[in-house]
C-alpha positions as CSV (number, residue, x, y, z in Angstrom):
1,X,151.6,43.0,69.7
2,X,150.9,44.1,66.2
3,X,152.4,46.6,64.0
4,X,149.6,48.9,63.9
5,X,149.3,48.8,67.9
6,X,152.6,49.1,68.6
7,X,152.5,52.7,66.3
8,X,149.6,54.0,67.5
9,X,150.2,53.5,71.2
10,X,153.8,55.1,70.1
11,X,152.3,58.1,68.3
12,X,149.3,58.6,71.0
13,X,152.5,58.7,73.6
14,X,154.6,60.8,72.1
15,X,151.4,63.1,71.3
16,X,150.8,62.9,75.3
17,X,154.6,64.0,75.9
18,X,154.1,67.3,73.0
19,X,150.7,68.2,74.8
20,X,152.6,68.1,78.1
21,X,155.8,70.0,76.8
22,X,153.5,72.5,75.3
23,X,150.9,73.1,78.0
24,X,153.9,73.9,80.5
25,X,155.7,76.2,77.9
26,X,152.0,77.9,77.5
27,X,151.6,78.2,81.0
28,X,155.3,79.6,81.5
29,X,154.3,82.0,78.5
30,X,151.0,83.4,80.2
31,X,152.3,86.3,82.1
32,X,154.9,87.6,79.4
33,X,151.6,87.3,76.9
34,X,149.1,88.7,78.5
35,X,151.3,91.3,79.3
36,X,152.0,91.3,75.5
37,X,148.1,91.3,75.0
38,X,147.3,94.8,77.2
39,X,150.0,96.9,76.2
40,X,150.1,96.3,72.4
41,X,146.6,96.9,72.8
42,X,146.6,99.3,74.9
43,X,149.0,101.3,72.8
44,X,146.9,101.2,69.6
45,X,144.1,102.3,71.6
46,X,145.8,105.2,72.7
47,X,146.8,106.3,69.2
48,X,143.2,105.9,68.3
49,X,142.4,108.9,71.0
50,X,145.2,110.9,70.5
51,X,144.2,113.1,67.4
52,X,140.6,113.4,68.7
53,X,142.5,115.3,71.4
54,X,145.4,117.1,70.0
55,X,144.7,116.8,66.5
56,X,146.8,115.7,64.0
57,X,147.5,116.9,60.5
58,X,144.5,115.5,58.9
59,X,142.1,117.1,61.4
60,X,141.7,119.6,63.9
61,X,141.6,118.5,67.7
62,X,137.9,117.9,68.7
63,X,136.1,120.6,70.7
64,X,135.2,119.5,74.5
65,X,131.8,121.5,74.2
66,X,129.2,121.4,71.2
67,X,130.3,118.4,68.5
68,X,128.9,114.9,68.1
69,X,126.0,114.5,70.6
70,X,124.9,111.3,72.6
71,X,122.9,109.1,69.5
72,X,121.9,112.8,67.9
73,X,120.6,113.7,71.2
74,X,122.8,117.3,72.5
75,X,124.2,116.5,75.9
76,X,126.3,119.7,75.6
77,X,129.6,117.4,76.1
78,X,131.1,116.6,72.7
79,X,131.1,112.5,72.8
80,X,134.4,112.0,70.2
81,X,136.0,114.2,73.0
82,X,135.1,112.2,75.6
83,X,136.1,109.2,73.5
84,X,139.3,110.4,73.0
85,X,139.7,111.4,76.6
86,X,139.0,107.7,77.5
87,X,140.9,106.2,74.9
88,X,144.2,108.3,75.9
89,X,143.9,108.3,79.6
90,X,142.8,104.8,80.1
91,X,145.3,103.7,77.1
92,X,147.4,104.8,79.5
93,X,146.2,103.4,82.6
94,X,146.0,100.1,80.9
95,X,149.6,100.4,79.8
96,X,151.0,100.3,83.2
97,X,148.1,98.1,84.4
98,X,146.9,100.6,87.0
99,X,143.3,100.5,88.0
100,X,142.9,98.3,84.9
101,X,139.3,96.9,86.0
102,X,137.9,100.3,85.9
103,X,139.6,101.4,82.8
104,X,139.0,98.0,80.9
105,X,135.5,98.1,81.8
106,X,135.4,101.8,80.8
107,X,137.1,101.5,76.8
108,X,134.5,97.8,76.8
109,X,131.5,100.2,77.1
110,X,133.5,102.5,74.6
111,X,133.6,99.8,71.7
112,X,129.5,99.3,72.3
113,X,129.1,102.6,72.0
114,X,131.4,103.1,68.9
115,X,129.8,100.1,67.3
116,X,126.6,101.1,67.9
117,X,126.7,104.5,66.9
118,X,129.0,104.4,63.9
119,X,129.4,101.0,62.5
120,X,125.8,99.1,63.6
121,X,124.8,96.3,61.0
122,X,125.0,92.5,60.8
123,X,128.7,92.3,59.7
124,X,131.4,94.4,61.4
125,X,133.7,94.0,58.4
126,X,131.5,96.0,55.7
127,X,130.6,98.5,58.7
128,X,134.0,99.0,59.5
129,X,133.5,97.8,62.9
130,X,135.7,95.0,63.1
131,X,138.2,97.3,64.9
132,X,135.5,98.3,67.9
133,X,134.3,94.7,68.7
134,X,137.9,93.3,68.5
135,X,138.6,96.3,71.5
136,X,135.2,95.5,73.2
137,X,136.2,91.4,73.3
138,X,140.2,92.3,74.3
139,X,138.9,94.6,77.0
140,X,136.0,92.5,78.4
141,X,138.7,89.8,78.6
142,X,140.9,92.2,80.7
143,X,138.0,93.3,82.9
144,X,137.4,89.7,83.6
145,X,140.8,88.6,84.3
146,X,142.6,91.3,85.6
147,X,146.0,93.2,84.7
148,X,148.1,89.8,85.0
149,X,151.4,89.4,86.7
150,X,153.6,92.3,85.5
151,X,151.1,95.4,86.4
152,X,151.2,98.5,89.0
153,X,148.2,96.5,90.4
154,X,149.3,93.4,91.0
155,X,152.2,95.2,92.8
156,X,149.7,97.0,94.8
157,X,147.8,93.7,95.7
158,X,151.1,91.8,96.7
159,X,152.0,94.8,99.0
160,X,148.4,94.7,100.5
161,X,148.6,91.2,101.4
């Protein structure tokens, strides 16, 4: 066997035992990450919907009534309230990882609103929009796989079963 041979089959070998070591560690790691994934998220989301409720010391709680209508259009419901609303309550829910379906699907359509509304155009960083399709894409995710491992759901599924 020739040098050359002998290196590659050594390096393609070790690179088989590093894929191996790695893909178990990553697959270990999962549950701890996602976790990771939906509350960090979850808990900037929330501080996103916080002032529109209470306020904060740049500006005044939004109003429930009157305010931003539905694209111009007055539905009589204020729609940065309601985005706040869904922003703290299912922040929340999604921090515990009850009901997180629901309120994953519920802050996805949130983002496509936002985006569309307030930062539409070709590129989301000169809209400022960057923020509202990284939420839609993190939350779609969550709708689609679920709360993970370490979530009042799951809990509620394992007890079900």
């Amino acid at each position: 066997m020739n040098a050359g041979f002998y290196f590659l089959q050594k390096t393609i070998n070790g690179g088989l035992f590093m894929c191996k070591w790695l893909n178990n560690f990553a697959k270990q790691s999962q549950p701890w990450t996602w976790l990771a994934l939906r509350v960090i998220a979850s808990i900037m989301f929330l501080m996103h919907g916080l002032p529109k409720l209470f306020g904060s010391a740049e500006r005044a709680a939004q109003p429930i009534f009157g305010g931003m209508g539905l694209f111009g259009v007055d539905v009589g419901l204020n729609m940065l309230w309601l985005a706040g609303f869904i922003e703290v309550v299912g922040g929340l829910l999604l921090i515990v990882g009850l009901w997180t379906r629901w309120a994953a699907l519920a802050a996805a359509v949130l983002m496509v609103m936002a985006y569309t509304h307030a930062h539409l155009g070709i590129n989301p960083l000169a809209t400022g929009g960057e923020g509202a399709v990284l939420y839609f894409l993190i939350y779609a995710v969550i709708f689609a796989f679920g709360a993970g491992k370490y979530s009042v759901d799951e809990m509620w599924c394992k007890k079900r079963k």
